[in-house]
N, C-alpha and C positions, 0 to 999 in steps of 0.2 A: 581208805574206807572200803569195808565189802561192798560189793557186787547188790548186795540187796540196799544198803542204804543209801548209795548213791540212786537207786532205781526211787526208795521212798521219797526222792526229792523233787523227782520228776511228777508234775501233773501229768493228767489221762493214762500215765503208766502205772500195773501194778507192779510192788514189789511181790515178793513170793509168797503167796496164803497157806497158813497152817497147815499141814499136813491133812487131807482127809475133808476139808474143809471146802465144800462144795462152791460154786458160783452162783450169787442173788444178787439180787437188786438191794444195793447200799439206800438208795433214798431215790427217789418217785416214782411215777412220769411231776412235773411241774411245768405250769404254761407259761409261756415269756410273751411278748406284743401279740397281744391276742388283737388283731383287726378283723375289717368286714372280710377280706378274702384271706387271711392266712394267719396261722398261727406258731410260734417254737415249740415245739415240745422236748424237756429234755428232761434225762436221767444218769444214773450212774451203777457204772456196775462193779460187781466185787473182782472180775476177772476182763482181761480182756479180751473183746468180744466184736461178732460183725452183727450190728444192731439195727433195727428199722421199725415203723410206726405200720402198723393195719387199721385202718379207718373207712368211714364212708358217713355218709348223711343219711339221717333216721335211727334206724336199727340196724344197718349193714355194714358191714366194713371189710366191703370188696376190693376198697385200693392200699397201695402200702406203697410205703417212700423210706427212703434211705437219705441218706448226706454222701455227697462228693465233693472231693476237690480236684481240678486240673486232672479229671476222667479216672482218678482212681478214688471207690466206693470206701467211704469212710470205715474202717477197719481195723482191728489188733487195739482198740484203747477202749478207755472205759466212761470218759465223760463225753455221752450223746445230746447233739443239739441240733436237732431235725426239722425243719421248717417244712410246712404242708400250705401250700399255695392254691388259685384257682378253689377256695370255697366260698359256698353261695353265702352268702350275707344272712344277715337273722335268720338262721337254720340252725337247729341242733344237727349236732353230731355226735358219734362214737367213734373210741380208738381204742388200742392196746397196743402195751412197748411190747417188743417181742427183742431176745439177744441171745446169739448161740456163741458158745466159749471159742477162742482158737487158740489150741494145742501149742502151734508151733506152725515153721515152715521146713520143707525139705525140697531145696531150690525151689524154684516158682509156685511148688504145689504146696497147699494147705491145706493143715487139720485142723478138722474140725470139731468140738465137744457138745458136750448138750444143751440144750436149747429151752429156755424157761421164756416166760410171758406172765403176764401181767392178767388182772380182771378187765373187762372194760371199765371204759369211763366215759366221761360225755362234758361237751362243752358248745356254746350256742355262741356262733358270732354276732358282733353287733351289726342292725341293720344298715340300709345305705340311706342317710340322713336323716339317726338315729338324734331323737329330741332330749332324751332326756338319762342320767344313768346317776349311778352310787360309788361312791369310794371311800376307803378308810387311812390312815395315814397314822402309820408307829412314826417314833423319832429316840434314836438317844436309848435302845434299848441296853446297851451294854454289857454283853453275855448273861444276859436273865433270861433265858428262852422261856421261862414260865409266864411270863406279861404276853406273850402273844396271844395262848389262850383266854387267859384273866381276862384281856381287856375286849378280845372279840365275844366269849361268849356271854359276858354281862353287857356291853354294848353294840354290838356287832350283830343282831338280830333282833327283828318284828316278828314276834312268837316262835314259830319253830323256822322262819323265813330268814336266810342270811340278805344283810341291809347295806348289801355291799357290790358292785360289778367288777371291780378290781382292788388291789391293795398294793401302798407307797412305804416303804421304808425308808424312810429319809433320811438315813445318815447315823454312822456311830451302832451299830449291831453289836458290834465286835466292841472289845478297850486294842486288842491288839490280834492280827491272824496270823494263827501258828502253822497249823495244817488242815489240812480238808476235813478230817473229822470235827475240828470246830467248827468248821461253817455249816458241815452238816445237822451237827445237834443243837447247835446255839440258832439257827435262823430256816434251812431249808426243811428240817424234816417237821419243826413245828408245824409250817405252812403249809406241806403236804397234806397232813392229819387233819388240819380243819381244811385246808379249801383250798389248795398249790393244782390238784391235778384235774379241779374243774374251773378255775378263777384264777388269771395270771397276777403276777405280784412285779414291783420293781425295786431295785435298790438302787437308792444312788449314793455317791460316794461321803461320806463323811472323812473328817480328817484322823479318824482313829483307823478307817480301813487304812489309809494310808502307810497304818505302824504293823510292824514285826513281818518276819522272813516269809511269811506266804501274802502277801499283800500284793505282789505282783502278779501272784496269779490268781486273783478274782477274777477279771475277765472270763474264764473260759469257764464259769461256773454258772453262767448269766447269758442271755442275748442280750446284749447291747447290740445297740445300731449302728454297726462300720467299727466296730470294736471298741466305739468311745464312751466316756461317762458322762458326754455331753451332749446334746440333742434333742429335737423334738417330733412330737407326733400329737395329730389331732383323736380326740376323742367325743363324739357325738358334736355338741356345739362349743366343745374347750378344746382352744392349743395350747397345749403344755410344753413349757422349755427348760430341761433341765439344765442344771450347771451344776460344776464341780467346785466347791467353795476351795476344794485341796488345804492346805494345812494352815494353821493357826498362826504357827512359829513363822519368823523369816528362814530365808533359804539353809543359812550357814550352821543352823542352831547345833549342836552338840550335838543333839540327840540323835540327827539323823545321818551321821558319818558323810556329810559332806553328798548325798545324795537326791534331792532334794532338787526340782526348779518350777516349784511350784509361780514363781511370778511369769516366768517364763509361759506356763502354762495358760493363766487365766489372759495374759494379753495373745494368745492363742485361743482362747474361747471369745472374746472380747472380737476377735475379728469375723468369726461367726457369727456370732451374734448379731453386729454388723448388717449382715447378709440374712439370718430368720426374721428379722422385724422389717425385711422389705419384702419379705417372701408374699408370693399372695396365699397360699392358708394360714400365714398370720395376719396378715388384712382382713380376710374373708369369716377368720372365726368371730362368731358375737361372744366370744369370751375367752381371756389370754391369763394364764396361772400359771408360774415360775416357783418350781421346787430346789430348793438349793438348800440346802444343809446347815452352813454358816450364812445367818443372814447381815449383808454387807452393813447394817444398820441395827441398833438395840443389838449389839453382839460383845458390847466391849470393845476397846482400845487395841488389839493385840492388830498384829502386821497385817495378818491374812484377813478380817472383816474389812481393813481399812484400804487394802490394796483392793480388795474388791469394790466397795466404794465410788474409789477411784475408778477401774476400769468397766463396770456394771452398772454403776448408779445413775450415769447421765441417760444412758443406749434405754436403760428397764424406766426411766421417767419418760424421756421419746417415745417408748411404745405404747404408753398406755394401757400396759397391763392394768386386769382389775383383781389379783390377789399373788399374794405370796407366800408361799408355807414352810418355814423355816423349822430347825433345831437347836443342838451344839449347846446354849446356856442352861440346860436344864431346869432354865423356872419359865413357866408358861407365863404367855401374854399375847394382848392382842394389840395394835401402834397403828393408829388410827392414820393420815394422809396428812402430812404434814411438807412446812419447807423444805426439807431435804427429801422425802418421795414420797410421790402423790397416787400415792397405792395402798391400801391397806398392808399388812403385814402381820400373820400369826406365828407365832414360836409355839411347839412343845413344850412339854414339860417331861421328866425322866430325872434317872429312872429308876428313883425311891419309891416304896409304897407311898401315899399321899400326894405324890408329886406326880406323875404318871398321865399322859393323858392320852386319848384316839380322838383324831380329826374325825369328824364326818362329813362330807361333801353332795350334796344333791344339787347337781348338775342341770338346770331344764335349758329349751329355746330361750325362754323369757328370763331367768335370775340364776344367782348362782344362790344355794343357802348352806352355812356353815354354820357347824358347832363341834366345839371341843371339849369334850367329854372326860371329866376326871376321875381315876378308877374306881370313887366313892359315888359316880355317878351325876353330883355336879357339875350342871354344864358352867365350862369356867370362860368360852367365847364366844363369838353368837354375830355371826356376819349375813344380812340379806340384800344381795347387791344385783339390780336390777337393769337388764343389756342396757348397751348405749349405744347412740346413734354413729357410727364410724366414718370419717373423716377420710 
């Protein structure tokens, strides 16, 4: 294999760009865990480069931050994930990516090439015991990058006001990832255009990310938390608990060359989990919503809903979660609290014309209220679930 296309297989590295063919910005800045004191900022660049965010609160942005690791300043690649700490809570702010090229090294010393930046942009943290906020929730898009628009700017707006403080991608983006340029055009640079570099977004895993040759390196295209796809973080009066439903199939299936431990994995999350439902900000939150992809229930018979089931369904009944927002069968529904879990639970729908739907979530002290929006505009669920006294 040449020298370049071994290079093309490598993440954060480029292979060699066209002749004459300058260095830019492939796709953003885009915000990752945006909280009250800090937020990700990241992007990617055409070349590889030594990259850093200029920022400040208001209209200034007199400070600037870098990424390091183990005291050497993040460097020579091209996918930046920058975290900016120590900010003030409900403040706006401004920033600009800034990344200058590098040439090459000759022993220790580096060259260096030119240096491009960004417009500003602005983004306002949540305040410190923030009552109320908005979210939107795709599922199930499956390389139709055109539904992201369709469905925010027919539903995703109060007149010319976006009706949203963050956005979930619940799983299934992809049928399969090849290379960065799909995940670029199928999922991040849509999100950028409407709303990535002022409004963070999250993805969690579905079992389609799971499929094809670049699927191990999602990660580094994301801030995940401790680098996993599982986790939580509170948001005004909701704790959120992700989980990775991981694949459908049992371990051994054919398709996935014997690579594959995904059971392994959830009794791995299973023992976190464990451990979040005795945390005290899951105590302490008056409201507990579990995003997970494949929902261990109304999913079908197949290995993976039923093994989660099994390892999810007793620990998510014990906690007392008050919703769940599922994907993966592509027909929308809403499954009321029943003998096997005593939680509501909403599916998507995806990702035919007709079938297609965005969550909407408003979030107060007092209630959660939901509706699921079908791209005809139909609201096709309709949940208002008012706090409860906690135990």
């Amino acid at each position: 294999m040449s020298q370049i296309g071994v290079l093309g297989l490598l993440p954060g590295i480029s292979a060699a760009a066209p002749t004459g063919e300058k260095n830019h910005f492939v796709v953003g800045p885009y915000l990752q865990n945006l909280g009250n004191h800090e937020v990700t900022i990241m992007w990617i660049t055409h070349k590889n480069c030594f990259s850093w965010v200029e920022y400040g609160a208001g209209t200034y942005t007199s400070k600037r931050e870098f990424g390091y690791t183990n005291g050497l300043i993040e460097a020579n690649n091209r996918i930046n994930k920058i975290t900016l700490t120590s900010l003030k809570p409900g403040t706006e702010h401004k920033y600009k990516i800034v990344s200058t090229e590098i040439l090459g090294y000759k022993g220790s010393k580096v060259e260096f090439g030119e240096t491009i930046s960004s417009p500003l942009y602005g983004f306002k943290t949540p305040p410190e015991n923030e009552e109320e906020f908005k979210m939107v929730v795709f599922n199930d898009i499956h390389d139709r990058p055109q539904i992201i628009p369709q469905l925010l700017y027919r539903h995703g707006y109060t007149g010319n006001k976006r009706d949203y403080d963050f956005v979930v991608f619940n799983g299934d983006c992809f049928d399969w990832v090849t290379d960065e340029q799909q995940m670029v055009d199928h999922l991040i640079k849509p999100a950028v255009d409407i709303f990535a570099a002022e409004i963070p977004f999250i993805l969690t895993q579905g079992n389609h990310e799971c499929r094809g040759s670049f699927s191990r390196h999602i990660p580094q295209y994301y801030a995940y938390p401790d680098g996993k796809y599982y986790y939580a973080f509170t948001r005004g009066p909701v704790r959120f608990v992700v989980l990775d439903s991981g694949e459908d199939k049992t371990d051994d299936s054919v398709e996935y060359g014997g690579l594959s431990a995904f059971d392994r994995y959830r009794d791995t999350q299973k023992k976190w989990l464990e451990k979040e439902i005795e945390s005290p900000d899951f105590k302490k939150a008056p409201f507990r919503i579990v995003l997970i992809h494949i929902s261990p229930y109304h999913s079908g018979d197949w290995h993976g809903p039923m093994h989660g089931q099994q390892v999810f369904g007793p620990l998510l009944n014990k906690a007392k979660i008050d919703l769940q927002l599922s994907g993966h069968t592509h027909r929308y529904g809403t499954h009321d609290a029943d003998a096997n879990h005593n939680y509501p639970i909403v599916i998507g729908g995806g990702p035919l014309e007709g079938n297609r739907t965005l969550i909407k979530l408003h979030a107060t002290s007092k209630e959660l209220n939901l509706k699921m929006i079908r791209d005809d505009g139909e609201v096709v669920g309709k949940y208002t679930i008012p706090k409860k006294a906690r135990t």
